[in-house]
BAMAR-793894 format. One record per residue: chain; y, z, x of N, C-alpha, C in turn; residue in one letter; residue number from 1. Coordinates in steps of 0.2 Angstrom, whole numbers, plus 2048, in hexadecimal, padded with zeros to 3 digits. Last residue first. Layout:
PT chain n.yy n.zz n.xx ca.yy ca.zz ca.xx c.yy c.zz c.xx res   n
PT     A    Y    Z    X     Y     Z     X    Y    Z    X   A NUM
...
***
This chain:
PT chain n.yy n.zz n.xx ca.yy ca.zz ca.xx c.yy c.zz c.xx res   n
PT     A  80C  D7C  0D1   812   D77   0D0  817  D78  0D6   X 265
PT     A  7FF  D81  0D2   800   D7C   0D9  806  D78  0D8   X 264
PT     A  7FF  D87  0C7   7FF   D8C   0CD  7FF  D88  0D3   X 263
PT     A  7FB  D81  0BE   802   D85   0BE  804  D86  0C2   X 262
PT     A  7EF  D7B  0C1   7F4   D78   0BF  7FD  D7A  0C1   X 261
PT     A  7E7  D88  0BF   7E9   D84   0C5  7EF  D7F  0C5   X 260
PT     A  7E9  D8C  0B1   7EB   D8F   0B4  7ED  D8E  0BD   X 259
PT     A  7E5  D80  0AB   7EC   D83   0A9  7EE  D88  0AF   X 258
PT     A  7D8  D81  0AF   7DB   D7C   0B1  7E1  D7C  0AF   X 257
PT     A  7D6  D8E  0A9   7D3   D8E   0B0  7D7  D86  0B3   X 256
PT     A  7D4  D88  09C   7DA   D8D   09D  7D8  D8E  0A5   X 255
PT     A  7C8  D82  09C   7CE   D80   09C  7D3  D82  09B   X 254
PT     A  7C0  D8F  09D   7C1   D8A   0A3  7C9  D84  0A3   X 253
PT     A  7C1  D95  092   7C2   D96   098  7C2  D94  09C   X 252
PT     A  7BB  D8B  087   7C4   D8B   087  7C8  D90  08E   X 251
PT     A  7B0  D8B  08C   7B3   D85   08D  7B8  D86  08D   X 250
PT     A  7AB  D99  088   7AA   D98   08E  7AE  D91  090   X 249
PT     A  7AB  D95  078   7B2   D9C   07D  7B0  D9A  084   X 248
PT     A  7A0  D8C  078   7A8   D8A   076  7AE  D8E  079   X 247
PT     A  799  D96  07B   799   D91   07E  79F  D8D  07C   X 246
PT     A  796  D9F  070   797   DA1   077  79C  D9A  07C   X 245
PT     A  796  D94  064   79A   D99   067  79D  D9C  06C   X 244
PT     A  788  D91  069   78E   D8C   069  793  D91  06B   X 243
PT     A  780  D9F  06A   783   D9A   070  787  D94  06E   X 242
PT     A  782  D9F  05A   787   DA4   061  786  DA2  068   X 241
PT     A  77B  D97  057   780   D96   056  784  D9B  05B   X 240
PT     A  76F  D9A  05B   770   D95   060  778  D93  05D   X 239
PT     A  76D  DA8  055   76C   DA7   05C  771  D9E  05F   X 238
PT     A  76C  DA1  048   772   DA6   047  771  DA7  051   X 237
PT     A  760  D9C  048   764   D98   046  76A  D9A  048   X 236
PT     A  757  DA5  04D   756   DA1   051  75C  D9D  04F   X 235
PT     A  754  DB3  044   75A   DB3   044  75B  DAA  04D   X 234
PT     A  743  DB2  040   74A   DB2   03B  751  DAF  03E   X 233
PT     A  73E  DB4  04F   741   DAC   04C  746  DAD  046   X 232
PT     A  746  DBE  05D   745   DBD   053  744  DB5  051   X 231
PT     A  749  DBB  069   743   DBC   067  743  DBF  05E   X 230
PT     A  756  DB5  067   751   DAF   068  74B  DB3  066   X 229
PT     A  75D  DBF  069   75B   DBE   063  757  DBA  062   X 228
PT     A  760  DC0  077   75C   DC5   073  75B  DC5  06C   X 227
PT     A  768  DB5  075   763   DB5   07A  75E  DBA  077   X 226
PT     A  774  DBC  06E   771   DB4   06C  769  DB5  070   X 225
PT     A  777  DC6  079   775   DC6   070  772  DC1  070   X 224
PT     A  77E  DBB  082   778   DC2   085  774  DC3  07E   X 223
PT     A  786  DB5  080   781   DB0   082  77A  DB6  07F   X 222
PT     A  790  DBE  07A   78C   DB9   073  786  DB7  077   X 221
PT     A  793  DC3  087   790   DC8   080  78D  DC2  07C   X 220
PT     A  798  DB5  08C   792   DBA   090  790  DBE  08C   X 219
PT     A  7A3  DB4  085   79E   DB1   085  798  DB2  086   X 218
PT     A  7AD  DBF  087   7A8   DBF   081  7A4  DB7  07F   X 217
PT     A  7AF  DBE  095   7AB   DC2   092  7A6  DC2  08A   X 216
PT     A  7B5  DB1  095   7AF   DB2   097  7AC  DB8  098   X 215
PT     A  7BE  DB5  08E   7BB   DB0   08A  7B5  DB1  08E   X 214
PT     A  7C5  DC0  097   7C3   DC2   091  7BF  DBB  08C   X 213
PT     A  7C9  DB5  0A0   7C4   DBA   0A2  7C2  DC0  09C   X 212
PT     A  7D1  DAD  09C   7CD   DAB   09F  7C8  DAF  09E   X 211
PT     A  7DA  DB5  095   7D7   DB0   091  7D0  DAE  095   X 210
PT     A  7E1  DB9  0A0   7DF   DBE   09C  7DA  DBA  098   X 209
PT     A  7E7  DAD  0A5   7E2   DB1   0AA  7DE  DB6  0A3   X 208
PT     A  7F0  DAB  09B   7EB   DA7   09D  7E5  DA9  0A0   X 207
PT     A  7FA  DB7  09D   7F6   DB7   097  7EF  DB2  09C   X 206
PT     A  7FD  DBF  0AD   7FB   DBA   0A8  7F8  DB8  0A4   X 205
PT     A  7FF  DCE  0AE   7FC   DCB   0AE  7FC  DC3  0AC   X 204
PT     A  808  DDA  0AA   80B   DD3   0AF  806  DCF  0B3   X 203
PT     A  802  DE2  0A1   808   DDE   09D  809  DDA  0A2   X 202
PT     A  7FB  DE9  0AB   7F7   DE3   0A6  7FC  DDE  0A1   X 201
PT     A  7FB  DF5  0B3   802   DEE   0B4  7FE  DE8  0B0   X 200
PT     A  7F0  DFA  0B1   7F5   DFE   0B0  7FC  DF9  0B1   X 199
PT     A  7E6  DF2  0B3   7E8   DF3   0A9  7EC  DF6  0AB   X 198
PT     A  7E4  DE6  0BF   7E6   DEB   0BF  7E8  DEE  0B8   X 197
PT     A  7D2  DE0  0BF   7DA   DDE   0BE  7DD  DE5  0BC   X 196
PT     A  7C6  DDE  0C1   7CB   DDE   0C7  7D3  DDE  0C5   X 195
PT     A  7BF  DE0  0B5   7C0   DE6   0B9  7C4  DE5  0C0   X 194
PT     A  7BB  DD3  0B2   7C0   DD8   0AE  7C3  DDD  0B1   X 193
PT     A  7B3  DD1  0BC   7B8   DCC   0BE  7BD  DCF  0B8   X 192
PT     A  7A8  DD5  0B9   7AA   DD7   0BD  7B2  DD5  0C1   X 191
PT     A  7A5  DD1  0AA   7A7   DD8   0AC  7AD  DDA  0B3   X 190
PT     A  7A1  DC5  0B1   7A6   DC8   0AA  7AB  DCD  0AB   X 189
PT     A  795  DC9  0B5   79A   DC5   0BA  7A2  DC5  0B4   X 188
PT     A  78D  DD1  0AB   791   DD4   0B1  796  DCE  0B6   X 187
PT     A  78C  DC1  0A3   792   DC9   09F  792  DCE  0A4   X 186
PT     A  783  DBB  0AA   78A   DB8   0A8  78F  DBF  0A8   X 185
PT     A  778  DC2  0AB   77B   DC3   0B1  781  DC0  0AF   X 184
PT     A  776  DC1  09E   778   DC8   0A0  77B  DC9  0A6   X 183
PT     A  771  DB5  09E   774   DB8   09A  779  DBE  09D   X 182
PT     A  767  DB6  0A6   76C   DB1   0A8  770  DB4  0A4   X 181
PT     A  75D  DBF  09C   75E   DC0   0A2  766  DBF  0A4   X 180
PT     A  75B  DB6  092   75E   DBD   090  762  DBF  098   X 179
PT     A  756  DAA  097   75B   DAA   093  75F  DB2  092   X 178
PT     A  74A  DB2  09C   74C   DAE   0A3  755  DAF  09D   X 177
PT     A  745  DB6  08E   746   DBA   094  74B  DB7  099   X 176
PT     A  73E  DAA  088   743   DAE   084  748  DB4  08D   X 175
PT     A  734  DA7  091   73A   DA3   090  742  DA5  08D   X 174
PT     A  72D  DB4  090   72F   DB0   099  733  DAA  096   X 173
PT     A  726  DB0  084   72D   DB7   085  72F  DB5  08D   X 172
PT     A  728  D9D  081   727   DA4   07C  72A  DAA  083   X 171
PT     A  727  D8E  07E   72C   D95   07D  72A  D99  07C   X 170
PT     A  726  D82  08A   722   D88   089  72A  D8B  086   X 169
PT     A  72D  D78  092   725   D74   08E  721  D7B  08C   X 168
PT     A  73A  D7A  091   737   D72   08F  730  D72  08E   X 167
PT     A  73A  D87  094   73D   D84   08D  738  D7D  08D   X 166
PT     A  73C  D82  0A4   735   D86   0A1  736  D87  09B   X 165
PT     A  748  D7E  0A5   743   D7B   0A7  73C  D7D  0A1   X 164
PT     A  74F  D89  0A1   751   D84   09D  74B  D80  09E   X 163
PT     A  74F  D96  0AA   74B   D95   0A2  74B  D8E  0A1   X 162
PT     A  751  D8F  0B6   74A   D91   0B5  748  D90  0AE   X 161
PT     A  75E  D8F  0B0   75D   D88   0B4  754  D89  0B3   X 160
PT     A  762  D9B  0AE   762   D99   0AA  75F  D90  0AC   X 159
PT     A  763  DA1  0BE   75D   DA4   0B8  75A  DA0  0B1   X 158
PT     A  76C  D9B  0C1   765   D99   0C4  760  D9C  0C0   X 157
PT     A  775  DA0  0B9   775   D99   0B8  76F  D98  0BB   X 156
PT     A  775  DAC  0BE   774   DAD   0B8  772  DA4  0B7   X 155
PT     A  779  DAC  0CC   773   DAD   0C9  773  DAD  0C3   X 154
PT     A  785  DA7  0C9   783   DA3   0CB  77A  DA4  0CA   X 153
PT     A  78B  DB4  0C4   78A   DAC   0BE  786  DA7  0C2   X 152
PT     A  78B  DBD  0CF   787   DBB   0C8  787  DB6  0C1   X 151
PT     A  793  DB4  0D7   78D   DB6   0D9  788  DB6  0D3   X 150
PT     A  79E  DB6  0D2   79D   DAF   0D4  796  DAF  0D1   X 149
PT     A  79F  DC6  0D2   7A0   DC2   0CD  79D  DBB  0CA   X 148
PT     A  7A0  DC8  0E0   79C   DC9   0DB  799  DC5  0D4   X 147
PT     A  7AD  DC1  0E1   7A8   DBF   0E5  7A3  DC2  0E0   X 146
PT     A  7B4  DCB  0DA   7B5   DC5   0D8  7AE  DC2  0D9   X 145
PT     A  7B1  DD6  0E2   7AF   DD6   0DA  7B0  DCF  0D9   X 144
PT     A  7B8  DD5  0ED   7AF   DD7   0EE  7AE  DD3  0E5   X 143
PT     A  7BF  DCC  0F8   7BF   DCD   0F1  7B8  DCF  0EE   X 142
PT     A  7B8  DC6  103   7BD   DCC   103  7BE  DD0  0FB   X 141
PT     A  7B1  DBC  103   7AE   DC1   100  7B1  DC9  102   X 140
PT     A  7B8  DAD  0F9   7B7   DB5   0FF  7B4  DB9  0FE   X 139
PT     A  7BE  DA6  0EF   7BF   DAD   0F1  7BD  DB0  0F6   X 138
PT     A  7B6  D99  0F7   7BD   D9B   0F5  7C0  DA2  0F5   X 137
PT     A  7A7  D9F  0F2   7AB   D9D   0F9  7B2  D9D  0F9   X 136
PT     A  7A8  D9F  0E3   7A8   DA4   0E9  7AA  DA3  0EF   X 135
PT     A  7AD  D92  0DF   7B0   D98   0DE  7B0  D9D  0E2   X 134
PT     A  7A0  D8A  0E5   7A7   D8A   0E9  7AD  D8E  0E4   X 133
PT     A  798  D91  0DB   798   D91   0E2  79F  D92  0E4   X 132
PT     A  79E  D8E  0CC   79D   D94   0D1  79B  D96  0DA   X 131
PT     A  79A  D7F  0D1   7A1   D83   0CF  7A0  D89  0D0   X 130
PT     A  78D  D7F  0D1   792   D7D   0D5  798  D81  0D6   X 129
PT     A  788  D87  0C6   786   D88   0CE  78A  D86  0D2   X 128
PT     A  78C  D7B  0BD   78F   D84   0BC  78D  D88  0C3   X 127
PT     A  781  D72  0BD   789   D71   0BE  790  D77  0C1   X 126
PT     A  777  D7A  0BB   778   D76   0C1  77E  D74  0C2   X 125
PT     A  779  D7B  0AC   779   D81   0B2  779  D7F  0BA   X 124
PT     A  77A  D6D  0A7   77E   D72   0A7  781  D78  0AC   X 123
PT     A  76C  D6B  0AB   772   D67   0AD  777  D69  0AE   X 122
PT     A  766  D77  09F   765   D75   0A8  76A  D72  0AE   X 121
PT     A  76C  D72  096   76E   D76   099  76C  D76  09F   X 120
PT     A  767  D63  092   76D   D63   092  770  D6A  096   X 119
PT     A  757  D6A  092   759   D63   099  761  D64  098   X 118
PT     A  75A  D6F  085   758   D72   08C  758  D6F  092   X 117
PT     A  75B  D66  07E   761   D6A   07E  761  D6D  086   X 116
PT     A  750  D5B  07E   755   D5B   080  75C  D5E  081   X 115
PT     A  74B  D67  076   746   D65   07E  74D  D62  081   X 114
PT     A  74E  D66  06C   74D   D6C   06F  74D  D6B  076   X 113
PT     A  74F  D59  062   753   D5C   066  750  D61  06B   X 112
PT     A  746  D60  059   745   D58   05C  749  D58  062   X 111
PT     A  749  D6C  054   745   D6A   056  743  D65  05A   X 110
PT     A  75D  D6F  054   757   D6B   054  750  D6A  055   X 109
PT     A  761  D77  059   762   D7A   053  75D  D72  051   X 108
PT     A  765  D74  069   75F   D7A   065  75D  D7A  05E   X 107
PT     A  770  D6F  069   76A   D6A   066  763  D6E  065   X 106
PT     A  779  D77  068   77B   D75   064  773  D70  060   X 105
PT     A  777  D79  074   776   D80   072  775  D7B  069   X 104
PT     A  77B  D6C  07E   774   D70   07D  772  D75  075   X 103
PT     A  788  D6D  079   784   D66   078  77C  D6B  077   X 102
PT     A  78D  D78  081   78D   D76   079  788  D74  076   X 101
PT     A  789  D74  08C   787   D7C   08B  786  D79  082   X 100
PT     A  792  D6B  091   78A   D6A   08F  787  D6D  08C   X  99
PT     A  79E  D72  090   79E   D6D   08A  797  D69  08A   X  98
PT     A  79C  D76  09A   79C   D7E   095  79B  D78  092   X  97
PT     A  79B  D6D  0A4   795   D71   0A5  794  D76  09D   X  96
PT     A  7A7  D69  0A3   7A4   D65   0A3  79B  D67  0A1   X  95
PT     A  7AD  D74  0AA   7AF   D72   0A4  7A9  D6F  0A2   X  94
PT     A  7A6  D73  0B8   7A7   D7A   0B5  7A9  D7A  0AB   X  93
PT     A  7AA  D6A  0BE   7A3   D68   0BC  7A1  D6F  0B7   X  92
PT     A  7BA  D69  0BC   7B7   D64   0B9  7AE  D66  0B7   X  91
PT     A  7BB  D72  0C7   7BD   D73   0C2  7BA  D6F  0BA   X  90
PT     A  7B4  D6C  0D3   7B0   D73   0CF  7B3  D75  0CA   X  89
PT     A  7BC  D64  0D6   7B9   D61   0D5  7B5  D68  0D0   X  88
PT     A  7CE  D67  0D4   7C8   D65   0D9  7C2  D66  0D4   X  87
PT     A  7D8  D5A  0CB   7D6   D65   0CB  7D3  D64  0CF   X  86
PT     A  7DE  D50  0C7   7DE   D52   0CC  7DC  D59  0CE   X  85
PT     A  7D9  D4F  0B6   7D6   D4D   0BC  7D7  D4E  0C4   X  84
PT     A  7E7  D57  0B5   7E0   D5A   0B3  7DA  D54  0B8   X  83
PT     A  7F1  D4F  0B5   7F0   D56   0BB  7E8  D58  0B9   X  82
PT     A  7EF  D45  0AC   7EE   D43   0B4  7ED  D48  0B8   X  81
PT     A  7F1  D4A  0A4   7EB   D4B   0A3  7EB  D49  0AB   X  80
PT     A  7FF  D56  0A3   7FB   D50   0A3  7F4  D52  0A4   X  79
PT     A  804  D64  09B   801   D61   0A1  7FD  D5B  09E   X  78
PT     A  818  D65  09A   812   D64   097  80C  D62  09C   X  77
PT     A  821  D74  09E   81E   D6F   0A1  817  D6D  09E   X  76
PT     A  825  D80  09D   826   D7D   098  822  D75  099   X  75
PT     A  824  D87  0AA   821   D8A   0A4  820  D85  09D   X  74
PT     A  82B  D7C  0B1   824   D7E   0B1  823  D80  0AD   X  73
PT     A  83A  D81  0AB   837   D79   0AA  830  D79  0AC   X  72
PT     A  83A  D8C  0AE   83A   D8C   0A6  837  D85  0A6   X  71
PT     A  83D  D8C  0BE   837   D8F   0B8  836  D8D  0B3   X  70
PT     A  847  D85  0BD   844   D81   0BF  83A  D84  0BC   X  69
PT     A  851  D8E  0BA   84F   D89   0B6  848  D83  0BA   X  68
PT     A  84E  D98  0C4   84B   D9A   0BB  84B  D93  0B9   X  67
PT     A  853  D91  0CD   84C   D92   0D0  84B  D94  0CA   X  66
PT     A  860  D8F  0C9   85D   D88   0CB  856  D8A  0CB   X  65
PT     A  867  D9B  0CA   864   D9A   0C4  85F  D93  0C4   X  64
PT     A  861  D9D  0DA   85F   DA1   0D3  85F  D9C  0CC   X  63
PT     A  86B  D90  0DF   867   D95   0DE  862  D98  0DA   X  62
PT     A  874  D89  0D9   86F   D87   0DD  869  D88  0DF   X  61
PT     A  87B  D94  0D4   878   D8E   0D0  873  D8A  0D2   X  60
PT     A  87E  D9B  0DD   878   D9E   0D8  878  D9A  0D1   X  59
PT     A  886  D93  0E3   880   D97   0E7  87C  D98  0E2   X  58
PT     A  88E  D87  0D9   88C   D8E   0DD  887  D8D  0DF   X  57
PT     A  88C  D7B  0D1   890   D7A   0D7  890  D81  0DA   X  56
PT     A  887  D7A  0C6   886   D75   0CA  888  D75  0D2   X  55
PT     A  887  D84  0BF   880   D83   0C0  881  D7E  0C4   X  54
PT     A  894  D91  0C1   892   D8A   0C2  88B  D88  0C5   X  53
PT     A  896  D9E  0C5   894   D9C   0BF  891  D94  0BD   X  52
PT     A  89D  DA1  0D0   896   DA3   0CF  891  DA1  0C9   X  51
PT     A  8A8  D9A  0CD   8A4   D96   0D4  89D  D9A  0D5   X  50
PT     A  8AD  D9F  0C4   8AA   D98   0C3  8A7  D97  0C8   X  49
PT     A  8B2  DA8  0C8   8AB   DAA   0C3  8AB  DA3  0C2   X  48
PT     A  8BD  DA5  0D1   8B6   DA9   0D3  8B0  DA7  0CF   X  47
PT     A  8C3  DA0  0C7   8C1   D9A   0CD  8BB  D9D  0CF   X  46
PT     A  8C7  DAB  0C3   8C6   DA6   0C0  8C1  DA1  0C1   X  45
PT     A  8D0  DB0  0CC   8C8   DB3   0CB  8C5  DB0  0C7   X  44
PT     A  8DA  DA7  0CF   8D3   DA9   0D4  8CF  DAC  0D1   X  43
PT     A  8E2  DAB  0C3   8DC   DA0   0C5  8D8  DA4  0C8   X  42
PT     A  8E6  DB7  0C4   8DF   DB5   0BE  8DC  DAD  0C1   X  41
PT     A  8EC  DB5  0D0   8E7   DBB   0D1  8E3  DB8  0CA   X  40
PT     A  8F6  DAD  0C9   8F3   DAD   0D0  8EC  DAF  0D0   X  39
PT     A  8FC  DB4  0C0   8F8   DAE   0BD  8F5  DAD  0C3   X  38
PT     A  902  DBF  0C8   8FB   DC0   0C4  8F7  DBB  0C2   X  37
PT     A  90B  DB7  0CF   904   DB9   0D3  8FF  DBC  0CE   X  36
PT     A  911  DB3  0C4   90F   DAE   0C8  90B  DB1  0CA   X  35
PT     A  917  DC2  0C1   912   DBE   0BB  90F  DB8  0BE   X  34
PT     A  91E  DC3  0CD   918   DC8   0CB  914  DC5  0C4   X  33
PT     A  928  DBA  0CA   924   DBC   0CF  91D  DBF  0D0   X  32
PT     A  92D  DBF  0BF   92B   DB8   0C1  925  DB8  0C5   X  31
PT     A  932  DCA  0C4   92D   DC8   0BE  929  DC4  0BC   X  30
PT     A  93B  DC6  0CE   936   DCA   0CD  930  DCB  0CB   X  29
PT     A  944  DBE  0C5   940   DBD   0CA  93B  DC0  0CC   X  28
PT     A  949  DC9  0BA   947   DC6   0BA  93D  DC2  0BD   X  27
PT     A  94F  DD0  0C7   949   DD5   0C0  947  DCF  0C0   X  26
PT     A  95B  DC9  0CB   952   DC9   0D1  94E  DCF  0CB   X  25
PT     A  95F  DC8  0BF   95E   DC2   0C0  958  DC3  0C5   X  24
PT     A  963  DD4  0BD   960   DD3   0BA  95C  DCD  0BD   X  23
PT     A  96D  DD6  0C9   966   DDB   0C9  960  DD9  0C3   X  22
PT     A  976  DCE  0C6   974   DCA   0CB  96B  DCF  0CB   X  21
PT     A  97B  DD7  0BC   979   DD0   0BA  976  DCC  0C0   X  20
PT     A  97F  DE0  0C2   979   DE3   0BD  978  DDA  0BB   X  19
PT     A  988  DDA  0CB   983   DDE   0CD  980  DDF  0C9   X  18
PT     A  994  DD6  0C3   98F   DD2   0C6  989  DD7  0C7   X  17
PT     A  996  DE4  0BC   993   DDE   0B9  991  DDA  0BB   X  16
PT     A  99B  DEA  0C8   993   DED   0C6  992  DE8  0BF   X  15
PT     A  9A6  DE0  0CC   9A1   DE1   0D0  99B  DE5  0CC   X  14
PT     A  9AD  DE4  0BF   9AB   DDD   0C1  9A5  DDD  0C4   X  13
PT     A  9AF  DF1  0C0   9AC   DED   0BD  9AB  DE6  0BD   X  12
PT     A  9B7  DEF  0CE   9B2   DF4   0CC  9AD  DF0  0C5   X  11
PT     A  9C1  DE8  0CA   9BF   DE5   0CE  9B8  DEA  0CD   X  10
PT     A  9C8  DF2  0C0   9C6   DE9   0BC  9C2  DE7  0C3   X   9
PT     A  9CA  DFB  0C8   9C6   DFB   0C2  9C5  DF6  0C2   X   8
PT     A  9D5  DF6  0CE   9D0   DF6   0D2  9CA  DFA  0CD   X   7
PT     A  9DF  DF2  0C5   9DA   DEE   0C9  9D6  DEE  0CE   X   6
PT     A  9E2  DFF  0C3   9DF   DFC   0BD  9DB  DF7  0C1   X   5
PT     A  9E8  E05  0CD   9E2   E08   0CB  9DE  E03  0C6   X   4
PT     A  9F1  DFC  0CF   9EE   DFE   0D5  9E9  DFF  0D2   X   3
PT     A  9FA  E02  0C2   9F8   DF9   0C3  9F1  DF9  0C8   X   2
PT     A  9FC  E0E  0C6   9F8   E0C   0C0  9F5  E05  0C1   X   1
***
């Protein structure tokens, strides 16, 4: 009985060590495995910072670098310094619709007249330019565009005719040459509406859109106006929709200088 007792008590002894030595590597274990979890969480931690960091990742340096660096163009005030750096056919093209003004505006004067009509002339000689070397630049790959050039360009040498022959005769070969020039504006209009594609017209840029929807309803008001010259009743209500015309022909061009601008940052 003694024999059996102590080796009982030795038995228990031993599976109380052993369930206490079993806890102890549980424990460990646990340990163990919450160490490599807090492990596993820094690294990926570390991960989404090293993608996440505008300072220090790829796609900080990268991508996101290349949107921010968009948003600061897009948001980017323009000086005047870049505006005098445009070439030069942008200037004589501005500078030509703000004669247009001046001229249309001095029609509504008798005394004036003569000098409205030297102010366009000047004007259209300006606008030859520029449309010039807009053609050449496109090419005459680009058929429409090139067309386009074309007919402003006739339309300006038709209007350089009128303007001259204004100065010492009005009557229906005066009236005409203006309706003419007119109408070559609103095909060159046209033509340059018709190169854009309206089935992707949401990924067009508004500016462009402006550009070429002002010079169409410029080219409508010139066209009218001109054809109204032959009513004297409506002479007043003509020289006003050439300002008109001509003030939407200005905010075209200056949008033609936003749009350079942007495009050589």
């Amino acid at each position: 009985m003694y024999e059996l007792k102590s080796v009982t008590s030795h038995t228990e002894e031993f599976d109380c060590n052993s369930t206490t030595e079993s806890r102890i590597m549980d424990l460990e274990e646990g340990n163990i495995s919450k160490n490599e979890f807090n492990s596993t969480k820094k690294k990926k931690m570390e991960a989404c910072n090293f993608f996440a960091d505008s300072e220090s990742s790829f796609l900080g340096k990268g991508k996101m670098k290349q949107t921010k660096d968009t948003r600061e163009n897009e948001n980017k005030t323009i000086k005047i310094t870049d505006i005098f750096k445009c070439p030069l056919e942008f200037h004589t093209n501005f500078i030509s619709m703000i004669l247009f003004i001046i001229g249309s505006a001095f029609f509504l004067y008798p005394k004036l007249y003569v000098a409205g009509c030297i102010i366009f002339c000047l004007a259209c000689v300006m606008c030859v330019y520029s449309n010039l070397i807009g053609a050449i630049n496109i090419g005459r790959e680009k058929k429409r565009e090139y067309c386009g050039y074309v007919c402003y360009i006739i339309g300006c040498i038709v209007f350089i005719i009128g303007s001259i022959y204004c100065c010492f005769k009005d009557d229906y070969f005066s009236v005409m040459t203006f309706i003419i020039g007119s109408i070559f504006f609103l095909i060159g209009a046209i033509l340059f509406i018709i190169t854009l594609d309206f089935y992707k017209i949401k990924s067009v840029d508004y500016k462009v859109l402006i550009v070429y929807i002002s010079n169409l309803i410029g080219g409508l008001l010139f066209t009218i106006a001109s054809i109204l010259f032959f009513y004297p009743t409506f002479y007043n209500q003509a020289c006003y929709m050439y300002i008109v015309g001509s003030s939407i022909f200005t905010l075209a061009t200056w949008f033609d200088y936003i749009i350079y601008i942007n495009g050589t940052d």
